[in-house]
Every structure is written in C-alpha cells, then in structure tokens.
DSSP file (Angstrom, degrees, kcal/mol; ACC not computed):
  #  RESIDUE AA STRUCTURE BP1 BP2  ACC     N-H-->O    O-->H-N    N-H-->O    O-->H-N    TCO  KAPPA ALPHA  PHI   PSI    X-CA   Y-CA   Z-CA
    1    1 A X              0   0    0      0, 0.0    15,-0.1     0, 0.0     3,-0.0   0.000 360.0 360.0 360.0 118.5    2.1    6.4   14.1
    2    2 A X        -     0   0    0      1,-0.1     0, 0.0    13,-0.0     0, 0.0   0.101 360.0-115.8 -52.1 178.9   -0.7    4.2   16.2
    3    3 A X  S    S+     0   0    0      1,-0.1     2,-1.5    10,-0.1     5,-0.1   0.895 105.5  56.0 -82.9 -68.6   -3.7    4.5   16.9
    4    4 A X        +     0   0    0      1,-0.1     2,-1.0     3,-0.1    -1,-0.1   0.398  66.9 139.6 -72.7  17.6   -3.2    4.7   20.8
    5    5 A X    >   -     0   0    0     -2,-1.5     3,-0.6     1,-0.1    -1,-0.1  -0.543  51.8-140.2 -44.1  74.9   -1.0    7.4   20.9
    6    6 A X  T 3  S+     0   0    0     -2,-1.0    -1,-0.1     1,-0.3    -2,-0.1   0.371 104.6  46.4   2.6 -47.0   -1.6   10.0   23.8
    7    7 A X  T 3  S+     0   0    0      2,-0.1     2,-0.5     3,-0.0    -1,-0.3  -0.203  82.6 113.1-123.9  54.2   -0.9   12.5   21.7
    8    8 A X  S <  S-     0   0    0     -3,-0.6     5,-0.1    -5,-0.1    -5,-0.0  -0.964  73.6-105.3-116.9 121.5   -3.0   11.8   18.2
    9    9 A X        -     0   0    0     -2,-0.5    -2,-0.1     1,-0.1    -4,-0.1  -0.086  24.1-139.6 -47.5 140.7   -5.5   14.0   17.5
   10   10 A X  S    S+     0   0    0      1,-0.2    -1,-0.1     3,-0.0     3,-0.1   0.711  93.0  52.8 -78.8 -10.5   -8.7   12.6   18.1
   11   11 A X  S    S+     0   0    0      1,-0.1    22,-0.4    25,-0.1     2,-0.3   0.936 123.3  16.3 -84.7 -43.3  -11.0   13.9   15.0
   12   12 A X        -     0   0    0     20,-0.1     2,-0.4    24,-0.0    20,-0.2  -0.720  69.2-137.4-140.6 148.2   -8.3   12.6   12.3
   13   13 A X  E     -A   31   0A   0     18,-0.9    18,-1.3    -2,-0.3     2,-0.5  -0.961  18.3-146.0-126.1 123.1   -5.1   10.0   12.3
   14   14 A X  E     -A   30   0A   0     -2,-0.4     2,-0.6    16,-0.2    16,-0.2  -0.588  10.7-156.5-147.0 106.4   -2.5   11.2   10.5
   15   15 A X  E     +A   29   0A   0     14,-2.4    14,-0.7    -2,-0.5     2,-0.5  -0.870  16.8 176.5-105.7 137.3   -0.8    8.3    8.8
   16   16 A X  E     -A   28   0A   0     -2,-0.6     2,-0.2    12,-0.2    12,-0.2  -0.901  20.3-142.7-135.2 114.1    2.9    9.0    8.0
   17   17 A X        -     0   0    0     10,-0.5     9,-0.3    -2,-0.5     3,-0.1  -0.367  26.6-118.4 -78.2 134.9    5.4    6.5    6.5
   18   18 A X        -     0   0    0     -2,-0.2     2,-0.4     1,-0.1     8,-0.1  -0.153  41.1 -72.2 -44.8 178.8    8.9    6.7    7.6
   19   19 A X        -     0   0    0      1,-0.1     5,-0.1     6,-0.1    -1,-0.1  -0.820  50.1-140.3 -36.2  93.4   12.0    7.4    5.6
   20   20 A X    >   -     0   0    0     -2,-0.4     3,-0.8     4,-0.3    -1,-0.1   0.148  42.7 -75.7 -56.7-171.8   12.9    4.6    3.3
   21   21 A X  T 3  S+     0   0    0      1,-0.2    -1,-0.1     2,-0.1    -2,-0.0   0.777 128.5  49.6 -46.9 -49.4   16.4    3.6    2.7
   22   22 A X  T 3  S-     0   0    0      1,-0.2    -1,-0.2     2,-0.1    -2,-0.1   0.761 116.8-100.5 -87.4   1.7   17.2    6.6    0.3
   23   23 A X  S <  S+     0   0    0     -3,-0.8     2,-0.9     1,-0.1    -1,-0.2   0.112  72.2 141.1 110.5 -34.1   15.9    9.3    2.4
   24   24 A X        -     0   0    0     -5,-0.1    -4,-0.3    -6,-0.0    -1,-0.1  -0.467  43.7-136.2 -86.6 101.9   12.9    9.9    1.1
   25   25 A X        -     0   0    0     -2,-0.9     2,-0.3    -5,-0.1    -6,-0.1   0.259  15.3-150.0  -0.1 155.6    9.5   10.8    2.4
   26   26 A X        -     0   0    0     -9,-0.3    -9,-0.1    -8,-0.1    -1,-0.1  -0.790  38.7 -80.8 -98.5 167.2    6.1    9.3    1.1
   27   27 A X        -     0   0    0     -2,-0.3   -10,-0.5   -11,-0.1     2,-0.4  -0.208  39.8-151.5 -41.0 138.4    3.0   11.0    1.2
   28   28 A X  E     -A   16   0A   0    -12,-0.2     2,-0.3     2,-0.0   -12,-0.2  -0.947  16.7-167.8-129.2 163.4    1.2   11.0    4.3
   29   29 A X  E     -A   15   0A   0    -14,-0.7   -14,-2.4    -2,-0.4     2,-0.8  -0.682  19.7-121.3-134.0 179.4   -2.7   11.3    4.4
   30   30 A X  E     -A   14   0A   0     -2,-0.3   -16,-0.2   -16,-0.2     2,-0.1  -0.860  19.9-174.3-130.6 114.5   -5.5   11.9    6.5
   31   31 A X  E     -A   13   0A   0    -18,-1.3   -18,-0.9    -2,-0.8     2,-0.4  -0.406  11.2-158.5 -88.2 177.6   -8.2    9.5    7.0
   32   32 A X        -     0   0    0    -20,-0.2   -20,-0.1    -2,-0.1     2,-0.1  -0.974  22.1-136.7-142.2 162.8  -11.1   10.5    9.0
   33   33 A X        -     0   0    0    -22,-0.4     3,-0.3    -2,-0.4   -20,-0.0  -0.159  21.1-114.9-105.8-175.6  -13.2    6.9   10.5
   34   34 A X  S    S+     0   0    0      1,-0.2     3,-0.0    -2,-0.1    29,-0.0  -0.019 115.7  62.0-112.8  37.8  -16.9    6.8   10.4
   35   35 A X  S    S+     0   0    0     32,-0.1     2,-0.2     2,-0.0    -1,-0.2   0.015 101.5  75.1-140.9  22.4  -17.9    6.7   13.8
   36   36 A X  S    S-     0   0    0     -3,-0.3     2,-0.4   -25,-0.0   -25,-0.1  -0.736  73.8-124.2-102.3-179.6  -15.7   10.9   14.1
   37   37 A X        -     0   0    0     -2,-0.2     2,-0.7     2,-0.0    -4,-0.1  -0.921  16.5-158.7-109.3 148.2  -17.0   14.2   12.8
   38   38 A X        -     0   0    0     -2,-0.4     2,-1.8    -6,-0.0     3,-0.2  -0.935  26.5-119.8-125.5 130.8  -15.4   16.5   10.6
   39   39 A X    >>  +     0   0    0     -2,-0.7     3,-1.8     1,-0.2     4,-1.4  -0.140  37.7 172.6 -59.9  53.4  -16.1   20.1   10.2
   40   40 A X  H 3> S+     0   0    0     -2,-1.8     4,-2.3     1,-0.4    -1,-0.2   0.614  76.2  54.7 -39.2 -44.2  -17.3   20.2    6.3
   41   41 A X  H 3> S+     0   0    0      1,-0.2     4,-2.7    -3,-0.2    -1,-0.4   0.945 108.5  45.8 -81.3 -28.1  -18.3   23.7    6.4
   42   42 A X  H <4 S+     0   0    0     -3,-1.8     4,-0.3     1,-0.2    -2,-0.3   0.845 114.5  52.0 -84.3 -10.7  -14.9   25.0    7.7
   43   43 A X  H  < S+     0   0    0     -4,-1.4     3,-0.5     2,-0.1    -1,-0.2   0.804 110.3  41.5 -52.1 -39.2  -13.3   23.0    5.4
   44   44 A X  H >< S+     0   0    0     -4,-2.3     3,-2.1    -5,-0.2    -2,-0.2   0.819  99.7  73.4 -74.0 -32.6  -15.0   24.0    2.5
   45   45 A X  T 3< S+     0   0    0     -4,-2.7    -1,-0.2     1,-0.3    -2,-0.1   0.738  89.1  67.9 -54.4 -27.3  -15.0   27.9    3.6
   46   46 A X  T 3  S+     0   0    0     -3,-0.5     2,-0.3    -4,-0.3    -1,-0.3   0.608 102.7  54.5 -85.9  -6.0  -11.1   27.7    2.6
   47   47 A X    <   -     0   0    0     -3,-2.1     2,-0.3    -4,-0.1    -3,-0.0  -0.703  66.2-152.7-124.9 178.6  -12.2   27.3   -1.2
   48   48 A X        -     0   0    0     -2,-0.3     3,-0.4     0, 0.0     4,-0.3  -0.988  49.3 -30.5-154.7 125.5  -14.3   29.0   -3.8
   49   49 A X  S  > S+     0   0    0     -2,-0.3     4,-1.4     1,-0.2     5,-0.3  -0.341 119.8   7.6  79.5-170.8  -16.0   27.6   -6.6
   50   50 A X  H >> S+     0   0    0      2,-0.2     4,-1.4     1,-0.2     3,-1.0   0.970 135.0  52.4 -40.0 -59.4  -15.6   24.7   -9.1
   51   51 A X  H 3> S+     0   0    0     -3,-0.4     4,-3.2     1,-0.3     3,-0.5   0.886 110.2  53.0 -33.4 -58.3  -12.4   23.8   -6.2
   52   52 A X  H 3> S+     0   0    0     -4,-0.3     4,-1.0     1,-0.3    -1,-0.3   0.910 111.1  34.2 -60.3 -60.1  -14.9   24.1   -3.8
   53   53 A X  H <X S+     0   0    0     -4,-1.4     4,-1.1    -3,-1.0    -1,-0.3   0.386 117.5  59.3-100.6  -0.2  -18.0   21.6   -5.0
   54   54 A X  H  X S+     0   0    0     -4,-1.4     4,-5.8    -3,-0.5    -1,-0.2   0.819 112.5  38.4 -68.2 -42.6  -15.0   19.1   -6.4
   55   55 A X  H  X S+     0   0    0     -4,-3.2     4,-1.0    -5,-0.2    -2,-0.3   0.801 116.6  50.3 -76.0  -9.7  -13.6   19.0   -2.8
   56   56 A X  H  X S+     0   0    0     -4,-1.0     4,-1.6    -5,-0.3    -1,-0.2   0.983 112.3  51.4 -76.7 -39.8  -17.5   18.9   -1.2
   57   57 A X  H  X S+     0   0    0     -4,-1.1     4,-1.6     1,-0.2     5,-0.3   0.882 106.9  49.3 -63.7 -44.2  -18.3   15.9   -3.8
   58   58 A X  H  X S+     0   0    0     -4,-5.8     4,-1.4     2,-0.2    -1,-0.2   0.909 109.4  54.5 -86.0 -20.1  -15.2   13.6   -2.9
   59   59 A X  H >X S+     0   0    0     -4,-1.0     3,-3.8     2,-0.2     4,-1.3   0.910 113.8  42.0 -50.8 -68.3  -16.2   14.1    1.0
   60   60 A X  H 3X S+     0   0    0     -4,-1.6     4,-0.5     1,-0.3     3,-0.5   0.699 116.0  48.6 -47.3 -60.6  -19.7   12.8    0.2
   61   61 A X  H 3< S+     0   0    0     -4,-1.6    -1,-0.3     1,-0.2    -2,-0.2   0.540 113.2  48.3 -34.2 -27.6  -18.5   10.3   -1.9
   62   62 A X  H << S+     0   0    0     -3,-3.8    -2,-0.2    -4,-1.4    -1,-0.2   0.692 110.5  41.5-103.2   0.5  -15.9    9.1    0.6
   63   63 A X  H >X S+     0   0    0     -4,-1.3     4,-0.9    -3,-0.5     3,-0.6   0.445  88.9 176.3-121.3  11.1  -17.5    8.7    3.6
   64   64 A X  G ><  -     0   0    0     -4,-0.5     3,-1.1    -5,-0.4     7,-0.4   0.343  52.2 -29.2  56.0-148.5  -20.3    7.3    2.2
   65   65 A X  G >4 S+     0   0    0      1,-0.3     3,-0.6    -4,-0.1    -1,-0.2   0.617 121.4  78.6 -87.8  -4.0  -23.5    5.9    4.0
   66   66 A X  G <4 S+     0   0    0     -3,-0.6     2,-0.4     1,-0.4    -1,-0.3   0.644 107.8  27.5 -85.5  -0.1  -21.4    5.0    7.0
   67   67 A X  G <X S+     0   0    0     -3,-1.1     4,-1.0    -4,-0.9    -1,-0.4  -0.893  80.3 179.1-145.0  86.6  -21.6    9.0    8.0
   68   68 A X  H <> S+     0   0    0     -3,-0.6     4,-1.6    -2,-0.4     5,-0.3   0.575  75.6  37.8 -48.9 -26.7  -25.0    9.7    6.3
   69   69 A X  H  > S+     0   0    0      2,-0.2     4,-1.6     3,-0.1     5,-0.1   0.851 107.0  63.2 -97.6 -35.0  -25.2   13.6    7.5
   70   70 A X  H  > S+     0   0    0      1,-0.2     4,-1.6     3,-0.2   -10,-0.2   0.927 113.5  37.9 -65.3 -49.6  -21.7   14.1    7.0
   71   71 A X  H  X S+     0   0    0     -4,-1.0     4,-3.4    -7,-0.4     5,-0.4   0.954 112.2  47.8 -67.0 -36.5  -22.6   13.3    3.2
   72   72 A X  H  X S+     0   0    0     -4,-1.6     4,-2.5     1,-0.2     5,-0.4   0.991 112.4  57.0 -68.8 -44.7  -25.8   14.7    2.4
   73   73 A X  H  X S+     0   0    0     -4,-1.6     4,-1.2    -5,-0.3    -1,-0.2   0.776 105.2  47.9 -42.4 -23.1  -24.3   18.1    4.1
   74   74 A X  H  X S+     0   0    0     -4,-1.6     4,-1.6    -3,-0.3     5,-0.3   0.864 115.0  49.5 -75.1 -49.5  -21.3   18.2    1.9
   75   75 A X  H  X S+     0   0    0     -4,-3.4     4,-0.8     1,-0.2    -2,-0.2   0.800 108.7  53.7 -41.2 -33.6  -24.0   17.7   -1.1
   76   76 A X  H  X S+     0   0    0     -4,-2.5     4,-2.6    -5,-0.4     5,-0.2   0.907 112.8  41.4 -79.6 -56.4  -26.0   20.3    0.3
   77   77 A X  H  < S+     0   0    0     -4,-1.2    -2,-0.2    -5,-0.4    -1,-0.2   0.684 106.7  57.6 -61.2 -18.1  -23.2   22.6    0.2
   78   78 A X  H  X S+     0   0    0     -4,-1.6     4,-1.1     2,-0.2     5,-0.3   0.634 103.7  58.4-104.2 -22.0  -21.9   21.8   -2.9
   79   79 A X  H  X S+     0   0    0     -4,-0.8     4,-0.9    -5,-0.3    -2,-0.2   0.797 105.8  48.4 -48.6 -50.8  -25.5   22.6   -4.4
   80   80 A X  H  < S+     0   0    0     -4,-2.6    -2,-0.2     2,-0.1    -3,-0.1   0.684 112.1  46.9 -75.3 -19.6  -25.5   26.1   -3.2
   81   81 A X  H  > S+     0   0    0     -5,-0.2     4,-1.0     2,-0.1    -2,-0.2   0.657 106.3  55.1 -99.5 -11.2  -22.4   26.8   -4.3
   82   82 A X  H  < S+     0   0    0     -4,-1.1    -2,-0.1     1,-0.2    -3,-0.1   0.747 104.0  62.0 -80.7 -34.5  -22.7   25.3   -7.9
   83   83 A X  T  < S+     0   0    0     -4,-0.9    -1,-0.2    -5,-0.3    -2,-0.1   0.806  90.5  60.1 -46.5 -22.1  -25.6   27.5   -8.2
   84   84 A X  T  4 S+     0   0    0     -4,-0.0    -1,-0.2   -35,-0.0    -2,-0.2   0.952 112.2  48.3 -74.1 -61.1  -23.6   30.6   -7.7
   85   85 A X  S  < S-     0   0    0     -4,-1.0    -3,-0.0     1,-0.1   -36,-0.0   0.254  87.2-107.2 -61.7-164.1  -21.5   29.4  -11.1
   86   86 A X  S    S+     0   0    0     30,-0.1     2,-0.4    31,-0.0    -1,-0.1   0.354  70.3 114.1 -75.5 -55.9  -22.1   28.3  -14.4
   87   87 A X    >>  +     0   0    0      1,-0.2     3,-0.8     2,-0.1     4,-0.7  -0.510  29.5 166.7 -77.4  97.8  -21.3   24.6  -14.5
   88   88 A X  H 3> S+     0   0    0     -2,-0.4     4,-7.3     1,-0.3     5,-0.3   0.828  73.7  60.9 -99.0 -31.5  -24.5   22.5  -15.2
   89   89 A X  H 34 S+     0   0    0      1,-0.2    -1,-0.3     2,-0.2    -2,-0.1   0.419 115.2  38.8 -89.0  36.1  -23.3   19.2  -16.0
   90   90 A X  H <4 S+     0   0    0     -3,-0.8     4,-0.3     3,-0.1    -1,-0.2   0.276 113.7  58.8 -89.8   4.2  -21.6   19.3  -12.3
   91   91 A X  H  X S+     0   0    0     -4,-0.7     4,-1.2     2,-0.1    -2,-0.2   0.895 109.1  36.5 -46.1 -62.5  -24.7   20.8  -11.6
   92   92 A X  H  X S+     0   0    0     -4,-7.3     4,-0.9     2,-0.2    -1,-0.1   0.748 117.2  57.4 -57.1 -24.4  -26.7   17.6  -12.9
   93   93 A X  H  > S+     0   0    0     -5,-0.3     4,-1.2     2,-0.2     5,-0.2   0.735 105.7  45.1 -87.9 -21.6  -24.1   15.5  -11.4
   94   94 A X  H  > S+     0   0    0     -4,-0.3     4,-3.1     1,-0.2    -1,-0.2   0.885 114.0  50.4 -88.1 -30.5  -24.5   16.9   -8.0
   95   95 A X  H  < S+     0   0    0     -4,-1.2     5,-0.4     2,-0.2    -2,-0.2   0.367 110.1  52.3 -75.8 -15.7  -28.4   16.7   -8.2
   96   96 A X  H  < S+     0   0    0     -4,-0.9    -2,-0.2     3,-0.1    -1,-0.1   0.604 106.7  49.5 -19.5 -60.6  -28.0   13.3   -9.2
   97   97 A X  H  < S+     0   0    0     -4,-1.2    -2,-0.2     1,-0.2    -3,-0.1   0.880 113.1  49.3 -86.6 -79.2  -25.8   12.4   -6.4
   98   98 A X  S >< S-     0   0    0     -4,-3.1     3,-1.5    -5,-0.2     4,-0.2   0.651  78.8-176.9 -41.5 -28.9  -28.3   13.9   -4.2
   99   99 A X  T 3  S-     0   0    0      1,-0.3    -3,-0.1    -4,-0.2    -1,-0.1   0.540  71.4 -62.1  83.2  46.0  -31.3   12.0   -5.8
  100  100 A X  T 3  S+     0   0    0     -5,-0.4    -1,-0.3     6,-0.3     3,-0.2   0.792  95.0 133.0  43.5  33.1  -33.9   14.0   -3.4
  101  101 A X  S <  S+     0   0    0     -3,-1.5    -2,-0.1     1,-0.1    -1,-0.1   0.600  76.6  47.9 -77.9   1.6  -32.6   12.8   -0.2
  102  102 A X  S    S-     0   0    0     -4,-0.2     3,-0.3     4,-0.2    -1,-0.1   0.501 114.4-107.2-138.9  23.6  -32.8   16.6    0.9
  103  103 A X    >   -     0   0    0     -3,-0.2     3,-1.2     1,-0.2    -1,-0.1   0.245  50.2 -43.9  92.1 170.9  -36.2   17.5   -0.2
  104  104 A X  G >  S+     0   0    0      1,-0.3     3,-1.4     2,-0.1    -1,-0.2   0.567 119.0  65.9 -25.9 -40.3  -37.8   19.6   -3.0
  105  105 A X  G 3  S+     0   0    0      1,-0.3    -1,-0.3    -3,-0.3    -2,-0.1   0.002 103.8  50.6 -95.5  25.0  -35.5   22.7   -2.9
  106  106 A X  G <  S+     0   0    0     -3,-1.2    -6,-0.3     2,-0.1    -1,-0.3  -0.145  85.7 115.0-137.9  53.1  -32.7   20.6   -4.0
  107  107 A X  S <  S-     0   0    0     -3,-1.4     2,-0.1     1,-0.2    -9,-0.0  -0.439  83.2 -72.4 -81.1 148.5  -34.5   19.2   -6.8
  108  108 A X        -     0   0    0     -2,-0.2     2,-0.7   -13,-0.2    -1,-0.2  -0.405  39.6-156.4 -35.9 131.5  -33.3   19.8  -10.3
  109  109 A X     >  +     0   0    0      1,-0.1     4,-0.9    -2,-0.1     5,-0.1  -0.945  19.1 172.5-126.0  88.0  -34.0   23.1  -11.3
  110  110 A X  H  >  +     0   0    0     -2,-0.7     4,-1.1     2,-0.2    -1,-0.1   0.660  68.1  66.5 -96.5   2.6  -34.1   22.7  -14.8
  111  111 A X  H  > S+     0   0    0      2,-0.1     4,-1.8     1,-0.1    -1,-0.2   0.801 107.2  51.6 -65.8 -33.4  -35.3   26.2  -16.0
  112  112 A X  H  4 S+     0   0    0      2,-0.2    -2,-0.2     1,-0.2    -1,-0.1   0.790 108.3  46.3 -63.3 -22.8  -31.9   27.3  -14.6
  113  113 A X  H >X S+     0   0    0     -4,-0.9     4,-1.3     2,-0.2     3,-0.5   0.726 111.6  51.7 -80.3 -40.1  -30.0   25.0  -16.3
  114  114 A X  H 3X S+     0   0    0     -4,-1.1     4,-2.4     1,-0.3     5,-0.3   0.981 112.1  43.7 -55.8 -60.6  -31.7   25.7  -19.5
  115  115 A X  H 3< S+     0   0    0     -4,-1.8    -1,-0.3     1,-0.2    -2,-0.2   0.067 114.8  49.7 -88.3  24.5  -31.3   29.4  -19.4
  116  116 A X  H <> S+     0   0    0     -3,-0.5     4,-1.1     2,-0.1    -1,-0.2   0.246 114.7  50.1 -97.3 -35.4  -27.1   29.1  -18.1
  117  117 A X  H  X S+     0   0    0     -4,-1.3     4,-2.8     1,-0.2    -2,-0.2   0.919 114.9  45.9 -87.1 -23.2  -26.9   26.7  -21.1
  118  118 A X  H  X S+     0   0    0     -4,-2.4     4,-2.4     2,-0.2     5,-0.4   0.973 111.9  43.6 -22.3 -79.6  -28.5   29.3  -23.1
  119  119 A X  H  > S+     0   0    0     -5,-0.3     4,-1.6     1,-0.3    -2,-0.2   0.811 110.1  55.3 -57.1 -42.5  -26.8   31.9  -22.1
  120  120 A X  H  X S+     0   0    0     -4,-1.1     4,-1.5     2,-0.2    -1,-0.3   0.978 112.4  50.0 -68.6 -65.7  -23.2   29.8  -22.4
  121  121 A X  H  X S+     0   0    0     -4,-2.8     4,-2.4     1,-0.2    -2,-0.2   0.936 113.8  41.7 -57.1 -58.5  -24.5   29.0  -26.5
  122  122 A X  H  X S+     0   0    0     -4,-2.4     4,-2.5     1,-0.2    -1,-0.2   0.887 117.4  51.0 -64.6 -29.8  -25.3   33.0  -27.4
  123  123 A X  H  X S+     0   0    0     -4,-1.6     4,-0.6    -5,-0.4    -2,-0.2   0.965 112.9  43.9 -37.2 -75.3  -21.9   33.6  -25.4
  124  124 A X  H >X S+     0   0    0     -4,-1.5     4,-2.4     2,-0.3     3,-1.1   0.792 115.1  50.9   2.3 -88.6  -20.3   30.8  -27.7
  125  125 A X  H 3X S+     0   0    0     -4,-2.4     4,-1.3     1,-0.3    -1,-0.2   0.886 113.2  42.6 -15.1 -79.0  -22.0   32.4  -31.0
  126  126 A X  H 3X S+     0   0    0     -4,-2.5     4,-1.0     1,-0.3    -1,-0.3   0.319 113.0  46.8 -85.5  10.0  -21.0   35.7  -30.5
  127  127 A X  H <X S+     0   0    0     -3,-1.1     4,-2.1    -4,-0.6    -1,-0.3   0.762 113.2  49.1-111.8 -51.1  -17.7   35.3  -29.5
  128  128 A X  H  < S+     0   0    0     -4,-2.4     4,-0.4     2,-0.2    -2,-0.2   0.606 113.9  53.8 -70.5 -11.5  -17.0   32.6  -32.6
  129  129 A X  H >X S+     0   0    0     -4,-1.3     4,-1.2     2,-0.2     3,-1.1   0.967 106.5  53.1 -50.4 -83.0  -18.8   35.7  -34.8
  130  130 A X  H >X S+     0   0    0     -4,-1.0     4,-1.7     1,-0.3     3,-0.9   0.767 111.7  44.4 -25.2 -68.4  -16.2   38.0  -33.3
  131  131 A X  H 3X S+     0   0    0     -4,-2.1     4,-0.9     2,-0.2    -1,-0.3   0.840 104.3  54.4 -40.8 -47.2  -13.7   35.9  -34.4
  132  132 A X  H <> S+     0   0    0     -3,-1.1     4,-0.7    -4,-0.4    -1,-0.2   0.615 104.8  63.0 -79.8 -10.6  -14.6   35.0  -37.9
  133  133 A X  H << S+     0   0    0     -4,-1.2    -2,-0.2    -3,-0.9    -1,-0.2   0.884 107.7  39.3 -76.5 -40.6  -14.7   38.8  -38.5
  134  134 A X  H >< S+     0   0    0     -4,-1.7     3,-0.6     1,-0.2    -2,-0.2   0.604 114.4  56.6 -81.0  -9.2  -11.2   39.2  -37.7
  135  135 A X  H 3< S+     0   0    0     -4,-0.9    -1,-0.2     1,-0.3    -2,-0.1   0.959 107.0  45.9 -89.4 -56.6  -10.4   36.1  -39.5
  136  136 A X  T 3< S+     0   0    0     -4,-0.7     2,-0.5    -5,-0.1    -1,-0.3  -0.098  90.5 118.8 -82.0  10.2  -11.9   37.2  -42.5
  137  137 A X  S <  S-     0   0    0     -3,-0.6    -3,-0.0    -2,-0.1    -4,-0.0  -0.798  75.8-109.0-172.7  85.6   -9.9   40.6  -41.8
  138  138 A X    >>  -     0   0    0     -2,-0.5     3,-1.9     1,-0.1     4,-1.3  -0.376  27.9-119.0 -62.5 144.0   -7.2   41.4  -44.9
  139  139 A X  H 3> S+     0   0    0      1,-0.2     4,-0.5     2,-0.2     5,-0.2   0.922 106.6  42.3 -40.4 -77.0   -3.8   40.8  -43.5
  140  140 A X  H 34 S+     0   0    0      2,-0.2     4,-0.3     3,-0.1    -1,-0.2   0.593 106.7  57.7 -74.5   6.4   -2.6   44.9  -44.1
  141  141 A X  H X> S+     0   0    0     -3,-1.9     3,-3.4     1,-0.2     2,-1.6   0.736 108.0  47.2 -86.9 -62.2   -5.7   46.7  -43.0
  142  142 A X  H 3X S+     0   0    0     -4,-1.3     4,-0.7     1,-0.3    -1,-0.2   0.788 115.8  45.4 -41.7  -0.3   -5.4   44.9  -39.3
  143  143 A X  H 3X S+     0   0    0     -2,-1.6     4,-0.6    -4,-0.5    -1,-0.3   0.601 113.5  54.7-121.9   1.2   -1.6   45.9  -39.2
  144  144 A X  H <> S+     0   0    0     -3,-3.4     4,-0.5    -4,-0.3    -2,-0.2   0.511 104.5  44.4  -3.8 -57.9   -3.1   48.9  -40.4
  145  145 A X  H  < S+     0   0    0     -4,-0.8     4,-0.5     2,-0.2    -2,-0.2   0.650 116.8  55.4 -39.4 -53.9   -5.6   49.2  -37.4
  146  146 A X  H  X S+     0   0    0     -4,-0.7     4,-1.8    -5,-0.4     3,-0.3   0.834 100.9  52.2 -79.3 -53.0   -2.5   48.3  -35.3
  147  147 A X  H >X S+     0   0    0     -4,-0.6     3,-1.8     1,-0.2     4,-1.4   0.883 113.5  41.6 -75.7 -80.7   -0.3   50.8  -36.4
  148  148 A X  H 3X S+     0   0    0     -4,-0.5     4,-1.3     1,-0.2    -2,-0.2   0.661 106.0  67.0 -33.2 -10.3   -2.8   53.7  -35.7
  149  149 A X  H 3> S+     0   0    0     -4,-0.5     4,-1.9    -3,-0.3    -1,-0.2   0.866 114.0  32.2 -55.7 -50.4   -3.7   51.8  -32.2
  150  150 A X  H << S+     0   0    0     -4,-1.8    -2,-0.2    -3,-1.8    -1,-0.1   0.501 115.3  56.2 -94.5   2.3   -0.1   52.6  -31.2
  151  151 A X  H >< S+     0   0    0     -4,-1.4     3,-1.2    -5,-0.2    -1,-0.2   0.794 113.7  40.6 -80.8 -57.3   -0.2   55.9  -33.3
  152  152 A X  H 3< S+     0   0    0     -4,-1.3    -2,-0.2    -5,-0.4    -3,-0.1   0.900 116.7  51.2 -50.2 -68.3   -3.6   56.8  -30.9
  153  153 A X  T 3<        0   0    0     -4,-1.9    -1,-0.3     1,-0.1    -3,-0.2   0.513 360.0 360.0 -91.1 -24.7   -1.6   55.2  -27.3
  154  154 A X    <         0   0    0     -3,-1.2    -3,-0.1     0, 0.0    -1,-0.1   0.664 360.0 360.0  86.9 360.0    1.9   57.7  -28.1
C-alpha cells in the first residue's frame, strides 16, 4: 500500500506485504510517523497491568524525542499504573526512563518501593515456612490428613 492512497487512514499506514509465491501472508504492521498523533490513553485503556505499562514503555521508547509529549505521556501513564501493582524493578525502570522530565510527583518514591519489597520478602518467608512444614511432614500422617479431608467432604 502507498502512502497517497485516497483511502489510507491518515493517523497510521498500514504496511501489508503481498502473498509470496506459496501463498502465504507476512506480518503486517503499523507504523505511526512523528509529525501524527496517536491516542495513548485509548490504547492503553484496552489493557491492565504489567501488559499495560510493557505496552506504555515500548510507545515511549519508540517514538522517541521526535514526538516528545507523545512519550512523556505514555511514561506518565505507565507510572500510575505500576503503582497500582507490585513490580518495583519496572517500577525503577520506569522512573529511570522518566529521569524527572515530569516533575517531583513522579520522582522515585522509594519508601514505597521499600515497604512492597518488604512486604514481597515476609510474603516469600512465610510461604517457604509453609512449605518446609509440609516437607518435613511424615509421608503416612499427610495421606492420613488426606484421607480424613475426603472422609470430612463425603
């Protein structure tokens, strides 16, 4: 497909390779130029999560300095939404990446980061506790345990 096609959308250009010799499709992809816009937030609204701040970071990272707002908004977005979660090193990575081009209140917050990585270790702990009780477990009381589980359940 050209560029001066009448009927190519103007925000996006749709590149699609014919059908080689055996029949078969290639991928086709969508660039977006640096001099269009793209709607970031209604793109991003279709995802949730990790999914979500992977796909916010490879906008920012691909359209680069030649669409400066286009990036730091994806950045922006992808800040607020790592917050929701867990994740801290894409937390650090995304706060990095930002480097305070969007002012204090997307600064590193490293008392949150401390107390999620906290929180993640005593998780960690008590769950590898949990385990090493059952581990430590003799072989016929747990099948033992088990049969009165399914004694209790009928």
């Amino acid at each position: 497909m050209e560029g001066d096609d009448d009927n190519s959308n103007p925000m996006m250009d749709e590149i699609t390779a014919a059908a080689d010799g055996d029949g078969e499709h290639k991928r086709s992809r969508l660039i977006i130029s640096s001099g269009e816009q793209f709607d970031v937030e209604a793109y991003a609204a279709l995802y949730s999560g990790r999914t979500k701040v992977v796909r916010l970071m490879f906008i920012a990272d691909h359209c680069g300095e030649s669409n400066l707002s286009m990036q730091l908004e994806a950045l922006r977005m992808a800040y607020d939404e790592i917050k929701k979660g867990e994740n801290t090193q894409l937390y650090r990575e995304v706060v990095q990446k930002i480097g305070g081009r969007l002012g204090p209140a997307y600064d590193m917050d490293s008392a949150w980061a401390d107390a999620v990585d906290r929180r993640a270790e005593q998780r960690k702990e008590k769950l590898e506790n949990e385990l090493n009780a059952y581990r430590v477990c003799p072989a016929p009381f747990v099948k033992f345990l088990l049969l009165l589980i399914c004694l209790d359940f009928g």
